[in-house]
Steps between C-alpha positions, in 0.01 A plus 500: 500500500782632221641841498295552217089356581275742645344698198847493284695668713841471632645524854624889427146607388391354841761635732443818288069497554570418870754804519193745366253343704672538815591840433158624406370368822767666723389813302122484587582378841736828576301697334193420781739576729561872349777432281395500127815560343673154541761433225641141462853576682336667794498170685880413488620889527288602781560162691887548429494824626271403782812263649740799433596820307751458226666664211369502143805282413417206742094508397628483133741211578221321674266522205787395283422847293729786437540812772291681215195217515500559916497860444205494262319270758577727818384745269120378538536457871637824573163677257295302722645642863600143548879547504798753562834493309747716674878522451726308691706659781788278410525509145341788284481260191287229720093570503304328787156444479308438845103478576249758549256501798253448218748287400474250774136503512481371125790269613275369762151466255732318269633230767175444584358501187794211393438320787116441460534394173756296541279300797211485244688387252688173740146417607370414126813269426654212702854571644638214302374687161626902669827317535496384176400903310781607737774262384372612132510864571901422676593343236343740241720779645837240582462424125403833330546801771907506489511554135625822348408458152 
């Protein structure tokens, strides 16, 4: 099968489809679960900040996006009770942003969430053809995620 069969379209229309579709299930699944205001970088802030608290600075360098793009983000989380940002003790320029108890709960609903689709998903493919997407998705972001255009 070329990059290109399925219906005309290329590999970046289905990586992009796949994107959409997996985020509008994690919203309808958290929303059953009492959380209907999912937004599409929930899932790597909240499970970031699930491992540990950290300042604006080090969530923006993770993201590869600018202190101001992690700031807008936190933003969101801290209008929706899920996070604090509170000055740092050390150094009064510094920001750190840690989990609410509501916080953690969504944290939890979204681990789960990830999980069971991830299990439904590796049951309708072989694990020769899951290692295959994976190696795809690597070397989509090896090829295309370092650049600073």
């Amino acid at each position: 099968m070329s990059a290109e069969s399925g219906a005309s379209r290329y590999l970046s229309d289905w990586i992009a489809l796949a994107r959409q579709a997996w985020i509008r299930e994690t919203r309808v699944r958290l929303a059953r679960q009492g959380f209907d205001d999912y937004r599409r970088s929930d899932a790597f802030l909240i499970r970031r900040l699930q491992r540990s608290s950290c300042s604006l600075g080090q969530l923006g360098a993770e993201l590869a996006i600018t202190r101001q793009g992690a700031r807008k983000l936190v933003d969101g989380l801290v209008q929706r009770g899920y996070v604090l940002v509170t000055p740092d003790a050390t150094d009064a320029r510094r920001c750190n942003v840690g989990l609410t108890a509501n916080g953690a709960t969504y944290a939890r609903a979204i681990v789960t969430t990830i999980r069971s689709m991830n299990r439904e998903l590796t049951n309708q493919v072989s694990s020769k053809d899951l290692d295959v997407a994976v190696s795809v998705m690597q070397t989509v972001d090896r090829v295309f995620g370092e650049r600073n255009d």
